[in-house]
C-alpha positions in Angstrom: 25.3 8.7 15.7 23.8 6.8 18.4 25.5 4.1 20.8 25.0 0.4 20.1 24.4 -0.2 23.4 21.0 1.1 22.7 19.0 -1.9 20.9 17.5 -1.6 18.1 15.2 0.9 16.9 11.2 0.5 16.8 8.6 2.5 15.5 5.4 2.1 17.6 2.3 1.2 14.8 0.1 2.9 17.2 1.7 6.4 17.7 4.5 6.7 15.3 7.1 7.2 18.0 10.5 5.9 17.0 12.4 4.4 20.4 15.2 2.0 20.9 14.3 -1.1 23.1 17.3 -1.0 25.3 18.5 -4.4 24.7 15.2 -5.7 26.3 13.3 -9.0 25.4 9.6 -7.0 24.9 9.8 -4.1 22.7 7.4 -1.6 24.7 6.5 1.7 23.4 7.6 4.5 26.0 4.5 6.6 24.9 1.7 4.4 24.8 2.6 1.6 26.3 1.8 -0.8 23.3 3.8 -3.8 23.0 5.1 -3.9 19.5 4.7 -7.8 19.2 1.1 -6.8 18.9 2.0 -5.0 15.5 -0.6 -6.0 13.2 1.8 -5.3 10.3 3.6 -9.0 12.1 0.5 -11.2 11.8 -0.1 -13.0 8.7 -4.0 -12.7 7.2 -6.5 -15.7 7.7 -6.5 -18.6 5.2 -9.1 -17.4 4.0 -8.4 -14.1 3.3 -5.0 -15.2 1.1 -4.9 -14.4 -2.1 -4.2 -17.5 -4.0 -2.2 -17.2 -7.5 -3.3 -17.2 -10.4 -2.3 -20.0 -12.7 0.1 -19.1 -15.2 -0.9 -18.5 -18.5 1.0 -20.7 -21.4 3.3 -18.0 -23.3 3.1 -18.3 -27.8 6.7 -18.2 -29.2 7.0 -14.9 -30.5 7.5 -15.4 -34.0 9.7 -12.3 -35.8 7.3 -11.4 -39.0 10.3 -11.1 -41.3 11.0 -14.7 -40.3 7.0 -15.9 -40.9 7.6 -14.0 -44.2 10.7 -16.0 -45.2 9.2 -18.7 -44.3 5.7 -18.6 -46.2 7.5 -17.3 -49.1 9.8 -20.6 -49.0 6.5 -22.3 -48.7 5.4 -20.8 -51.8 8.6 -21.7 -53.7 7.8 -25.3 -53.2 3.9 -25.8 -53.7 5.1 -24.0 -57.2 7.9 -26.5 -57.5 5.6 -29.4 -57.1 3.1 -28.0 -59.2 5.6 -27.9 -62.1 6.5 -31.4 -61.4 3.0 -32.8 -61.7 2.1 -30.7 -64.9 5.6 -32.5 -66.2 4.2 -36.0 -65.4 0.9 -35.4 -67.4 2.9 -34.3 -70.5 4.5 -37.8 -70.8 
């Protein structure tokens, strides 16, 4: 297990190395000698390259069929109902 008196641990993005920076304020690859402020993975992209998001799409209910089946047969039920009551009302 290593010391803690080492830093903390950096993996150079140029030549893979992994190194500890010693507690110092620039993080300098022993290796290459790149300083790993310079990391490209660090830098955000241009405006313009952002991706913007897309605009969210409105969700439908989910409607359970049973339930739509229920329902339409309800539906049914009372079209026939008034039906009966109008043919009713002609007879008088």
């Amino acid at each position: 297990m290593p010391a803690k008196d080492l830093g903390t641990k950096h993996t150079c993005f140029k030549c893979s190395t992994k190194f500890y920076d010693f507690k110092k304020p620039v993080a300098v690859c022993p290796k290459c000698g790149a300083d790993q402020r310079e990391s490209p993975a660090l830098k955000a992209p241009p405006p313009s390259e952002r991706k913007s998001r897309a605009a969210a799409k409105p969700v439908e209910p989910v409607v359970d069929e049973a339930d739509a089946a229920d329902a339409l047969d309800g539906d049914l039920e009372e079209a026939d109902e008034d039906d009966d009551d109008e043919s009713d009302d002609d007879d008088a």
